[in-house]
N, C-alpha and C positions, 0 to 999 in steps of 0.2 A: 600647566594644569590641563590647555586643551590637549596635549600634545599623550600623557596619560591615560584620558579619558577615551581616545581615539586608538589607542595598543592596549585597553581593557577592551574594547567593543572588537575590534579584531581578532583577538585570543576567543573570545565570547563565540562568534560565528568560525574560526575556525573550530572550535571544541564542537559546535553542533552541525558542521559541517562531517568529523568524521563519525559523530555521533547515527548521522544519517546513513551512512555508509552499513554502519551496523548494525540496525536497523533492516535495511533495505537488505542485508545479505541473509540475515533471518527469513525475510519473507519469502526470497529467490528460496530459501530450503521447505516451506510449508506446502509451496509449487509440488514439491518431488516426496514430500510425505503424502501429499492426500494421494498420490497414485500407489500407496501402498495400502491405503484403504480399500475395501470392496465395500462401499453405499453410497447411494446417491449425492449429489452435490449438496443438496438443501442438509441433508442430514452430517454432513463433513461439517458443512456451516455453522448449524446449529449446535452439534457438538462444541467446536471450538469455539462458540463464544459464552458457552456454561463454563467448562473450564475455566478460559481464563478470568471471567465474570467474579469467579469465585474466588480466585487467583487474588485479583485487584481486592474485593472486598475484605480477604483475612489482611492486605498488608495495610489498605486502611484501617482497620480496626487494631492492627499492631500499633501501629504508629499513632493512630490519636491524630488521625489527619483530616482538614476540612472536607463535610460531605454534601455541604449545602453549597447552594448558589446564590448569587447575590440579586438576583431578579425575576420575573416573568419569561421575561425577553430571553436569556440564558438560559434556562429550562427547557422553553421551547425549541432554541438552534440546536440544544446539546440532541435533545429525544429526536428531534429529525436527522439529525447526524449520525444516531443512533439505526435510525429506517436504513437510510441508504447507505450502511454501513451494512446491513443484513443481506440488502440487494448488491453491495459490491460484492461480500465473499460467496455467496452463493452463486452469481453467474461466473465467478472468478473461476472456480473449482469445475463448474460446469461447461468453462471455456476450453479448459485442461481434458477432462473427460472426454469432449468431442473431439480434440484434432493429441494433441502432444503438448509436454510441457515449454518446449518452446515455441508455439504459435501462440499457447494461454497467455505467455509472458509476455512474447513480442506483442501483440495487441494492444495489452494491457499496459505497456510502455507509451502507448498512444494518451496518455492521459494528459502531459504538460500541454499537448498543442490547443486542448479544450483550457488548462489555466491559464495560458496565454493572454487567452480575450477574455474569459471572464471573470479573472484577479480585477483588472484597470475596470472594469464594471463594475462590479459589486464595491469594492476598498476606493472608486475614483482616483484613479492613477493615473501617471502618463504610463502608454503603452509603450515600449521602448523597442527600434528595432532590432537592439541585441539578442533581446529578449524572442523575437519573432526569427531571427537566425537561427538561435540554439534549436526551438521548436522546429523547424523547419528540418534542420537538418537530423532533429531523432525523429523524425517522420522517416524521412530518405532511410535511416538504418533500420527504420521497422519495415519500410517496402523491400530494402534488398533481402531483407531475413526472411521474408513472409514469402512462402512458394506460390505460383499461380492460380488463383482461385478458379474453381466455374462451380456450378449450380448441383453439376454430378460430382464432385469434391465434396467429401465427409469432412474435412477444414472448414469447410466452408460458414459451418453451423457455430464454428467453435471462433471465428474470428467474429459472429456478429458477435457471441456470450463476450468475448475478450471487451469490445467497443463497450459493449454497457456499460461492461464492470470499469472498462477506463474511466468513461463521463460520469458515473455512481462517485469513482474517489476523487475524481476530481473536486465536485461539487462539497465535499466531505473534506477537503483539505482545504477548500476555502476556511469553510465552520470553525477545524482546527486549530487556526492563521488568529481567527477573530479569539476563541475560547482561550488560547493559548496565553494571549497579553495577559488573562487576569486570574488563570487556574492553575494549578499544578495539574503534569501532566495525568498522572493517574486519577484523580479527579475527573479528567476530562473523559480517560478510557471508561471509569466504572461506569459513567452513565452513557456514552453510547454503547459499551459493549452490555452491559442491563439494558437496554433498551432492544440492543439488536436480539438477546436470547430471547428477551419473552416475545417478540414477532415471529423467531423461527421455533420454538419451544412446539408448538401443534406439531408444527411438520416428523417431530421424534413420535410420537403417538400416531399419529396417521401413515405415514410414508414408511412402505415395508421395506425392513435391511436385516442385516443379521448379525446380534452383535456376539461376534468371535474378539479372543483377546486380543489378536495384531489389530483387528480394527479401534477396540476400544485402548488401546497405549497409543495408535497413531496420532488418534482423534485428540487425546491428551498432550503430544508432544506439541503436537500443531496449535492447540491451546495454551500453554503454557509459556512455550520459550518463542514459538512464535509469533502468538499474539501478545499476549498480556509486556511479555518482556520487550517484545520486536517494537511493536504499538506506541507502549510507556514512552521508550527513547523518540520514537520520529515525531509523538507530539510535541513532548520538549525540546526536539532540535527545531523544532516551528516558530519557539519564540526571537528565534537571533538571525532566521533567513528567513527571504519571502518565498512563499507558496509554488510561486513560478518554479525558484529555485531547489526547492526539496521536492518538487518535480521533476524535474528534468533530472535529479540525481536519481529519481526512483527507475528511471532510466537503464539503473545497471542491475535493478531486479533480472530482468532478463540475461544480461551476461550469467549471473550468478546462478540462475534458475539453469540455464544451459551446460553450467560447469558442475552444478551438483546433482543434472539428468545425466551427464556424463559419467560420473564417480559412481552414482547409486543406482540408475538404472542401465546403465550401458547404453546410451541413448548418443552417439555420435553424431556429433554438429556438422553438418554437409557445407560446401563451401561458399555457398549464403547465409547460414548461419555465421559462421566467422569473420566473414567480411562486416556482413551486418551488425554484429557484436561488436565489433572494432569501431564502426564509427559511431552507436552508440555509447562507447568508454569515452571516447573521445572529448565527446558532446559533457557527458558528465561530466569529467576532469576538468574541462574548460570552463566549468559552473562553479566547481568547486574552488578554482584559482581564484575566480574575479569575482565570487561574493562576499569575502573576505575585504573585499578593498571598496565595496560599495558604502 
């Protein structure tokens, strides 16, 4: 019987292990749609989270699926979840704008080393030095990928955006970790991505753009199959690995983000970039072996 119950929990994390994957390869392509957008980051933002807002609430209502929460307490973390989930894509998209979509990425890869310490903090865990390895070493592949910064460097702006938007999702992939145990996952999207539309929803009335149709299909794809769909899966792969670990796999955003600025915009990885991408696959791969067996 234990023997059963221990190769259903295996099967279980790996199933949300490649779940994550795809997931995470979605988001590496939203990276290289918003640069086919011409407006501003808050507005890319804001768009994609009406979309898929909308997205999520016709499949709830298809489905007849629970829309409440079972407390105060859960209301609350989902709508904050929901904040810094506005402030992740928004300086995301804004990190991209300022340098390339691989500096947006690689930065933004920076986020496990922030779950690191503050998973065992918030959940009271032991912090584990494996776990401070893996971190360690997708740092190392986000320095060798990341070219030389100084002050007279236009990167330079797009690496702080990057850093936000990392410690924004970070903190948001705690929430998930928690909300996850007891929601389904679309559930959990409608009310941070509702949450996140009506905080950016001003910014579409004030903040001047011009909505051309390549803009308004981008904005749609990046909503729909990127968020709503991308989203769906990586909170549900939340339930069967820890936060650390669907960290450090969000890791190959960047690879992916680099391989689909490669295909769509001609965008050639120089050879920090590929080094760098290599030992962040690395790093992933070795996350995705050994969560399986934890």
């Amino acid at each position: 019987m234990t023997s059963h119950c221990k190769t259903t929990d295996t099967g279980a994390a790996a199933r949300s292990v490649a779940l994550l994957h795809v997931a995470v390869m979605l988001f590496g392509l939203s990276a290289v749609m918003g640069q086919f957008v011409d407006a501003p980051a808050v507005i890319i933002a804001g768009g994609r989270v009406l979309w898929s807002t909308a997205a999520l609430l016709a499949l709830s209502l298809a489905t007849k699926s629970k829309r409440t929460l079972d407390s105060k307490k859960d209301y609350a973390v989902a709508i904050a979840a929901g904040v810094v989930l506005a402030i992740h894509w928004t300086t995301f998209f804004q990190a991209i704008q300022s340098s390339s979509v691989a500096v947006g990425t690689i930065t933004f890869s920076a986020f496990p080393l922030f779950l690191t310490f503050l998973e065992p903090l918030v959940f009271h865990e032991k912090l584990r030095g494996r776990s401070i390895l893996s971190a360690l070493v997708l740092l190392l592949g986000v320095g060798i990928t990341t070219p030389s910064f100084s002050l007279e460097n236009e990167a330079t702006m797009g690496v702080v955006w990057g850093l936000v938007s990392a410690l924004s999702y970070a903190v948001m992939s705690l929430a998930n970790r928690y909300l996850s145990a007891k929601y389904e996952a679309r559930t959990i999207c409608l009310y941070e991505q509702g949450t996140a539309a009506v905080v950016l929803l001003p910014a579409l009335f004030l903040v001047p753009t011009h909505w051309t149709v390549p803009n308004f299909v981008g904005i749609a794809v990046v909503g729909l199959v990127c968020t709503a769909i991308a989203h769906s899966l990586y909170v549900a792969a939340q339930r069967n690995v820890k936060a650390q670990t669907a960290g450090v796999i969000s890791g190959m955003e960047t690879v992916y983000g680099v391989l689909f600025a490669l295909l769509f915009l001609g965008e050639v990885p120089g050879l920090r970039e590929l080094v760098g991408g290599a030992v962040i696959l690395g790093t992933a791969v070795f996350s995705s072996l050994t969560s399986s067996k934890e």
